[in-house]
N, C-alpha and C positions, 0 to 999 in steps of 0.2 A: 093900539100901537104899543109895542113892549121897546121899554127903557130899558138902555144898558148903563151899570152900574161903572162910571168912571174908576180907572185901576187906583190913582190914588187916594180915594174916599176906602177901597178896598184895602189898602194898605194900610191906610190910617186905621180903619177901625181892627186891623190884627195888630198892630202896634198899643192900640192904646185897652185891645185885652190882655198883651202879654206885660205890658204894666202894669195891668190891675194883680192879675196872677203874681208876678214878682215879687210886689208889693205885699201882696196878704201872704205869699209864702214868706216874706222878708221878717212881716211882723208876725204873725205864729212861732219863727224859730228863735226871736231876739227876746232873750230875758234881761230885765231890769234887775239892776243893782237893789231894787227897793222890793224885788219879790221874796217873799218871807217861804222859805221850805219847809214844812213840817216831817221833823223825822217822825218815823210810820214807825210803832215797836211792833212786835209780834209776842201774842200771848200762846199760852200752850196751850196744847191740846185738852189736859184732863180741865180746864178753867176757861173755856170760851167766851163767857162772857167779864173775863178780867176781872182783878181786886177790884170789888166795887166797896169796899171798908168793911166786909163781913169778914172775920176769922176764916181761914180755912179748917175744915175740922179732919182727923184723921180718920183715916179708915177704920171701920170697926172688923176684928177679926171674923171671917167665913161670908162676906157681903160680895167678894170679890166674884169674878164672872165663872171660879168653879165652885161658887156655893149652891146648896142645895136648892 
């Protein structure tokens, strides 16, 4: 014998989804005063892996990409 699902137990439970949904979207977009941001630098191209404390050294004359 098939049971029918009372409309308010149906209500309730899309009610107490769209507070859950709410709720985690509420907290995902709420930032605390206490979150620490790290500014991101950007290093350049010819040094990808950034000052790591080595000198950078100059170019040597004829190395460049029209040398032989």
């Amino acid at each position: 014998m098939k049971r029918e699902v009372p409309t308010w137990v149906a209500v309730l439970i899309i009610v107490a989804v769209l507070a859950i949904a709410g709720f985690w979207l509420y907290r995902s977009t709420a930032r605390s005063s206490s979150d620490v941001v790290v500014e991101q630098t950007f290093g350049s191209e010819s040094d990808p892996y950034g000052k790591q404390g080595t000198p950078t050294a100059t170019p040597r004359a004829g190395t460049g990409a029209s040398s032989p």
